[in-house]
Residue, then its C-alpha position, 0 to 999 in steps of 0.5 A: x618567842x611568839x605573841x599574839x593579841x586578841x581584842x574586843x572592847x572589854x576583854x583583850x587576850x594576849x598569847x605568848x608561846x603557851x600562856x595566855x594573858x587575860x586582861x579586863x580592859x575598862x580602865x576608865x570604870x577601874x575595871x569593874x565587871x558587869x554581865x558583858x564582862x563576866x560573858x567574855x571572861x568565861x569565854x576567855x577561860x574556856x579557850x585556855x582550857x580548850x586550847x591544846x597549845x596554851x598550858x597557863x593563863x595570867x589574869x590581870x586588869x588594864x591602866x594600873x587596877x585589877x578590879x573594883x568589883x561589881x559594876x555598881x551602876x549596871x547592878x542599880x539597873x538590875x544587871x548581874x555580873x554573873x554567869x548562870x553556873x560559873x560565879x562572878x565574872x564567869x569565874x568564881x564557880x567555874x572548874x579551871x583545869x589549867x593553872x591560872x595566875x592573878x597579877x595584880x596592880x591597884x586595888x582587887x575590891x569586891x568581886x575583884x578579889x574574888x576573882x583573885x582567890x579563884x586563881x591558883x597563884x597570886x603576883x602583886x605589886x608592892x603597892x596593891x591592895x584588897x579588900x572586901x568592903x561589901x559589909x559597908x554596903x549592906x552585902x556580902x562577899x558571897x562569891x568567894x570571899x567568904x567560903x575561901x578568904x579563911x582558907x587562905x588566910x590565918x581565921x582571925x585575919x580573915x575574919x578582920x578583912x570581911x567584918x571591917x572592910x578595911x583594905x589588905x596590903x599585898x605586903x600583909x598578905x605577902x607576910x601570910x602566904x596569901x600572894x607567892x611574889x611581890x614585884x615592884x609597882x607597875x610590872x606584877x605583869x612581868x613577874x606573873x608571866x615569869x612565874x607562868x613560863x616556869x609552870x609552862x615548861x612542865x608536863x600539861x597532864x601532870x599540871x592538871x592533876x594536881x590542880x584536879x588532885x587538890x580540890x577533890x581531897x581538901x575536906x578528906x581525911x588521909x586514907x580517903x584523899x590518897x584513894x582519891x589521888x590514886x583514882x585521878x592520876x593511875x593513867x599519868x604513868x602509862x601517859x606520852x607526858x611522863x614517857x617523854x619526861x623519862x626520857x628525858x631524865x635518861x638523856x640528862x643522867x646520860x649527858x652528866x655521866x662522866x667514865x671513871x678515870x684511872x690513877x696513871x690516865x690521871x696522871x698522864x692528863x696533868x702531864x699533858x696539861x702541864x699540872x705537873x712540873x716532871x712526869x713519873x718516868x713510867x709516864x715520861x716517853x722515850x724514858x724506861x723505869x728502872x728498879x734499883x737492885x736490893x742492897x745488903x743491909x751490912x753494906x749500907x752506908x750511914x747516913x753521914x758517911x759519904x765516900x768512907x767504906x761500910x768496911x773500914x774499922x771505925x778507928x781507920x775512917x778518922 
């Protein structure tokens, strides 16, 4: 297994055969994000996408948070944690070709939460918890949260966590669909790169278009998503991917694929293996099968008559 590890002072990245993990690294400020932050996560993403030998990406936060959100002090000081058309944390907006997956710890608040529902699969902890309390605030959660919270969630639900501001459980949301995998406290981590190697281990191109499938179809009707489906992927046949992938499946169905065995070879294993206690004679070497020659009905002997004459009168045979 190979690992490597990138860091900078905000955001570190950790590569691990073909997934990337990228994790906020501000654990005094609960990982909250700011303009730099937002700049670094951008560029995070687009190395995934980029990078031919990286197939999925984990995003988490350091010392046990995802994310509180906007950095409030650098947002009182006029800074925004945006990236001109990319959304919150250069994320939220942005169009991520490749599967990327939350794993989650601690609170996902605010921003922190939208940075979750911009993922494609959620991993959380069994003591995590989100929320959006931006209407406490005078503010809305308008970087995700209130165009793909009601997605994801049952409407009224939805519409409960964005009018109170009350906190969500990962145990709720796991109940609702929203999270795939709950983990014991402290190693959402672990079960997110579990998760990610089973993704990684498919065909990159077939990865892809269903992600670029699923987003161009959601607000269309059958006959237009399916004509829309046949456009993004009528090149995945003819690609190396689904060409290696057949072969693939030949070489497996080959490999299972047992010859059919006759009655008498059957018969000639088990006498080998010793399943059975006395061979057949026509099994047993160095032994001929004879036929016993047909014997004439009027000289069959009753049963119970051994030894006495089929010919005798019956009165004589006393």
């Amino acid at each position: 297994m190979t690992t490597t590890a990138e860091t900078s002072t905000l955001v570190r990245l950790d590569r691990r055969e073909s997934v990337l993990t990228i994790t906020i690294n501000r654990p005094t400020q609960r990982n909250a994000v700011n303009h730099e932050v937002a700049v670094e996560l951008a560029a995070a993403v687009d190395q995934l996408d980029a990078d031919p030998q990286l197939s999925v990406g984990v995003l988490t936060g350091a010392g046990g948070t995802f994310s509180a959100g906007m950095d409030l002090k650098a947002f009182a000081q006029g800074e925004l944690p945006v990236v001109a058309g990319r959304g919150f944390g250069g994320l939220t907006r942005t169009v991520v070709r490749k599967p990327l997956m939350a794993a989650v710890e601690g609170w996902a608040l605010g921003g922190g939460f939208e940075l979750v529902l911009a993922c494609d699969l959620i991993v959380a902890a069994q003591d995590a918890r989100f929320g959006f309390p931006e209407v406490t605030r005078g503010l809305v959660p308008s970087e995700g949260g209130l165009v793909r919270l009601a997605r994801r969630l049952p409407y009224h639900v939805a519409v409960r966590v964005l009018l109170t501001g009350q906190p969500l459980p990962a145990t709720e949301a796991k109940q609702y669909g929203l999270v795939n995998e709950l983990t014991a406290p402290g190693t959402a981590v672990d079960g997110a790169l579990d998760l990610a190697g089973q993704v990684a281990r498919n065909a990159p191109l077939a990865l892809s278009a269903v992600k670029e499938v699923l987003r161009a179809t959601q607000d269309l009707d059958d006959a237009d998503a399916f004509k829309r489906q046949d456009e993004l992927t009528s090149g995945l046949p003819s690609s190396q991917d689904a060409q290696e992938g057949a072969g693939i499946r030949r070489e497996t169905r080959t490999r299972m694929a047992r010859p059919l065995t006759s009655r008498s070879e059957k018969r000639r294993d088990d006498h080998t293996t010793g399943n059975c206690r006395v061979a057949p004679a026509d099994v047993r070497p160095g032994v001929r099968r004879t036929r016993r020659a047909a014997v004439p009905v009027e000289q069959r002997v009753p049963r119970g008559t051994a030894g006495a004459s089929a010919d005798r009168p019956r009165s004589e045979q006393r």
